[in-house]
C-alpha positions as CSV (number, residue, x, y, z in Angstrom):
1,X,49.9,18.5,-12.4
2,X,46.6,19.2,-12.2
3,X,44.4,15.6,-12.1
4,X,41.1,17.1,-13.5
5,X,41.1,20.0,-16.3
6,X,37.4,20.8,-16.5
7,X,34.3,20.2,-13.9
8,X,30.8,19.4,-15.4
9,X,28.0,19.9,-12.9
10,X,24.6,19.0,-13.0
11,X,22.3,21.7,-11.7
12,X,19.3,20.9,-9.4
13,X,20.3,19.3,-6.4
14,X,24.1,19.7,-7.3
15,X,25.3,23.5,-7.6
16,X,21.6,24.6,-6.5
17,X,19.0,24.1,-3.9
18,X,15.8,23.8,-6.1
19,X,13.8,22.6,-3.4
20,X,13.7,25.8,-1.9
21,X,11.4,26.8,-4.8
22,X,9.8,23.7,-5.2
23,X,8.5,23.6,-1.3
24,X,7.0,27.1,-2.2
25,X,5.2,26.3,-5.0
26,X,3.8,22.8,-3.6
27,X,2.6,24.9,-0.3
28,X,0.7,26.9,-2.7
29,X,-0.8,24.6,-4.2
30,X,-1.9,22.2,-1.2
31,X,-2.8,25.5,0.3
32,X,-5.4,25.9,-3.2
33,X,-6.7,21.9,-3.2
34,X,-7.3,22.5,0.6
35,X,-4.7,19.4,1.9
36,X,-1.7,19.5,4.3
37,X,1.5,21.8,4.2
38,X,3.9,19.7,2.8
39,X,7.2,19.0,4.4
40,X,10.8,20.5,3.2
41,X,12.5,17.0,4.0
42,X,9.8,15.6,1.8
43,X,10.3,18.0,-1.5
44,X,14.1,17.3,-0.8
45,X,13.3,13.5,-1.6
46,X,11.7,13.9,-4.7
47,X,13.7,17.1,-6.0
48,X,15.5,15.7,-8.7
49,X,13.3,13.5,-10.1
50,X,10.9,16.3,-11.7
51,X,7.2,18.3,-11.2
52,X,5.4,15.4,-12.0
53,X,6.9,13.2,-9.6
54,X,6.7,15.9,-6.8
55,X,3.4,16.4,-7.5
56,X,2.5,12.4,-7.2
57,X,4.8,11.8,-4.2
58,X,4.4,15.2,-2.0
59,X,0.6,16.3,-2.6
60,X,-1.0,12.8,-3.4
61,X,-2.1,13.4,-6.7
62,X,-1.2,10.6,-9.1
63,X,-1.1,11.0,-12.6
64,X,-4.4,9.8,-13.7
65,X,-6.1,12.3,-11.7
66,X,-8.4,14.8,-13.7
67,X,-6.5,17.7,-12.4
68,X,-2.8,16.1,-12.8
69,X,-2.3,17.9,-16.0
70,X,-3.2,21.3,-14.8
71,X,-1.5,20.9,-11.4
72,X,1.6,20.2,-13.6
73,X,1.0,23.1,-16.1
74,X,0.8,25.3,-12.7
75,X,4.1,24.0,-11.4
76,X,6.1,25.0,-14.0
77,X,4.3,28.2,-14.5
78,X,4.7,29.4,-10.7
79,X,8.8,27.8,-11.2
80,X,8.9,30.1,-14.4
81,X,8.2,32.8,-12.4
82,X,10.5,32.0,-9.4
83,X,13.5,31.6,-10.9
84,X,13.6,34.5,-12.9
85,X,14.2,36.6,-9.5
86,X,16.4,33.9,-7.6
87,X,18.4,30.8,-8.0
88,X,19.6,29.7,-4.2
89,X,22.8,27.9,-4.2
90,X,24.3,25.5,-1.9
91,X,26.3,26.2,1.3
92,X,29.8,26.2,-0.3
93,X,29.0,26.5,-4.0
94,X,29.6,30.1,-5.0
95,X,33.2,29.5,-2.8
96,X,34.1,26.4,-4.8
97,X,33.1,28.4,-7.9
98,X,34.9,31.0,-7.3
99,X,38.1,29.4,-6.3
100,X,37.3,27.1,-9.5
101,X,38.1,30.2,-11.8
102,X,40.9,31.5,-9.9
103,X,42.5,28.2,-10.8
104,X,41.3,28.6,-14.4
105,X,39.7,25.5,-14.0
106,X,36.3,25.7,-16.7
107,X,33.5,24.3,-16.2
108,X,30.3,23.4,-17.8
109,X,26.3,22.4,-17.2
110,X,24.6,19.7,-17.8
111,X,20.9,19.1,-17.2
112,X,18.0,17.4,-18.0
113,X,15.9,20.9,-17.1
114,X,14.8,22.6,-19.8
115,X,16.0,25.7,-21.8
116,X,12.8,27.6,-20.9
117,X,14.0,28.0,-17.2
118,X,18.1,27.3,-17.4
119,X,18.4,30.6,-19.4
120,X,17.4,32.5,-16.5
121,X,19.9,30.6,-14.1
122,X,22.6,30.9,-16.1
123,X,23.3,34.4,-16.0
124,X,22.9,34.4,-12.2
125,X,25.9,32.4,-12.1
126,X,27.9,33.6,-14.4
127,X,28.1,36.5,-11.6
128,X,30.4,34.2,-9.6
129,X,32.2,32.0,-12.8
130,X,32.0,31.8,-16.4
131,X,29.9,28.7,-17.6
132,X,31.8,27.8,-20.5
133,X,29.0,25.0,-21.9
134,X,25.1,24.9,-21.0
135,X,23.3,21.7,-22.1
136,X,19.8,21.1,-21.5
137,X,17.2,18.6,-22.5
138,X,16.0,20.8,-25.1
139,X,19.9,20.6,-27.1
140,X,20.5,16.8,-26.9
141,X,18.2,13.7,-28.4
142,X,18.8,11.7,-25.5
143,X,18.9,12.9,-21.8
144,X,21.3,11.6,-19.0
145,X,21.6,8.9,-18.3
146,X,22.7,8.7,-22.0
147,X,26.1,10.5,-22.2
148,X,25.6,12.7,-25.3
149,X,25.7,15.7,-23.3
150,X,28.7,14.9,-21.7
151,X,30.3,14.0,-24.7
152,X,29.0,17.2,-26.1
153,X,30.5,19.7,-23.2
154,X,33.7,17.8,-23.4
155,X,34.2,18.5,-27.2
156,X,33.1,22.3,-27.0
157,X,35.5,22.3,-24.4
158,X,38.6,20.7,-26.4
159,X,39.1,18.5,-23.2
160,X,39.3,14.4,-23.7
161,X,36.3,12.7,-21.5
162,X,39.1,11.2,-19.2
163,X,40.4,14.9,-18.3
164,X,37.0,16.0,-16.8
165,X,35.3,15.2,-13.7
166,X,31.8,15.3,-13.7
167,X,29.9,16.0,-10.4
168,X,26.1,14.9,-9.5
169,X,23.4,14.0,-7.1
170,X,21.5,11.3,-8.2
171,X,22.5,7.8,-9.9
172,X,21.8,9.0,-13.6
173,X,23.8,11.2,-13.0
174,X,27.0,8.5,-12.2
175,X,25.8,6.6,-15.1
176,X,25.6,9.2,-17.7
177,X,29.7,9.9,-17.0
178,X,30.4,5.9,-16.9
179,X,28.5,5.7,-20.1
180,X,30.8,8.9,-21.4
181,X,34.1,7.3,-19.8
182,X,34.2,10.5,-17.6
183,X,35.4,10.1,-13.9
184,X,32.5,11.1,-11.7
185,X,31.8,12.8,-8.2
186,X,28.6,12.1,-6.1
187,X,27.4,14.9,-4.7
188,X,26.5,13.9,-1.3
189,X,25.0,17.0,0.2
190,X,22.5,16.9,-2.5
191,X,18.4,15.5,-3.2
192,X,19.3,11.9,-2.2
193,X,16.2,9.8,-1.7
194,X,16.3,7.7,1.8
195,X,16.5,4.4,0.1
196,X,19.7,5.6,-2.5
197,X,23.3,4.4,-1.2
198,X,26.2,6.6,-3.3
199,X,28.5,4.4,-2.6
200,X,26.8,1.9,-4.8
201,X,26.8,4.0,-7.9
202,X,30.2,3.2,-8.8
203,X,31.3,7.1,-8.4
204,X,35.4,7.6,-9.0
205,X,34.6,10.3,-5.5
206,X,31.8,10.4,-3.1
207,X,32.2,14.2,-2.2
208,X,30.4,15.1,1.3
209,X,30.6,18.5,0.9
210,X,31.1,21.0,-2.5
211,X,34.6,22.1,-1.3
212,X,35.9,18.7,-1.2
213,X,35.8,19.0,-4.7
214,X,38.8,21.3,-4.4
215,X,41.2,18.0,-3.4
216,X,40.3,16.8,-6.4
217,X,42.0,19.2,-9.3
């Protein structure tokens, strides 16, 4: 008997390794305002918590600066252009995926990205599984950690909240599936900041690695 019928993932920092992109971008822009390279371990910190965030915490320009706005605007600009070409995964995703649909298992996105760049990742993936449900910010009034766009993928799906297992790396993540009564995963390998401890996000699984997963359905 299987325990989990569908998988709902979030996207950055979960099934893909944004920061890849986001280091680029910030290079090139410390490279323009004449500061220092900024580090990969340091993007990773920030990764899930936006551009404007990154921008604050890994170049040093807070958000009453005069050139915030435009540095922000450039951002997603440059990330518009990136991931149009390439969306790097995870060590281990594009297996899990693919042994996901040899088990029939569906699954289904949820993300507080918007639809402006998740429309040119979703077809990259859909080379490896079907993605039966895409929810952005742009399709729900309220992003996680409300659960309306859990709820939402679990209807479209026809597959109670309690039946699907819903897999992410940072704490809003956790509390958008307690809020939907989903059981959740922590995705451990994922952009966890230095001072966050999983195991006190009240996660149903702390999963080290994206295959772990696999014990789980």
């Amino acid at each position: 008997m299987q325990r989990y019928k569908a998988v709902l993932f979030d996207l950055d920092g979960t099934l893909l390794d944004s920061a890849v992109h986001f280091h680029s971008i910030l290079n090139k822009q410390a490279l323009e305002l004449g500061t220092a390279e900024v580090d990969f371990e340091t993007v990773r910190q920030w990764a899930s918590n936006g551009a404007a965030v990154m921008i604050e915490n890994c170049l040093g320009i807070t958000a009453d600066a005069e050139n915030f706005q435009q540095l922000n605007t450039q951002f997603l600009e440059l990330y518009d252009q990136e991931v149009h070409t390439s969306c790097p995964l995870f060590e281990e995703i594009e297996s899990l995926l693919l042994q996901l649909k040899s088990k029939d298992i569906p699954i289904a996105i949820i993300t507080n990205k918007g639809r402006r760049f998740y429309q040119h990742i979703e077809p990259q993936l859909e080379q490896i599984i079907p993605v039966k449900v895409g929810i952005t910010r742009d399709d729900v009034t309220e992003i996680k950690p409300h659960p309306e766009g859990l709820l939402n993928s679990a209807k479209q799906l026809n597959i109670t909240p309690e039946e699907c297992l819903y897999v992410g790396d940072h704490k809003r993540d956790i509390d958008a599936a307690i809020n939907a009564h989903m059981p959740s995963a922590a995705a451990c390998w994922g952009y966890i900041h230095k001072e966050d401890n999983p195991t006190q996000w009240n996660a149903n699984h702390l999963l080290k690695t994206p295959t772990e997963l696999l014990n789980l359905i």
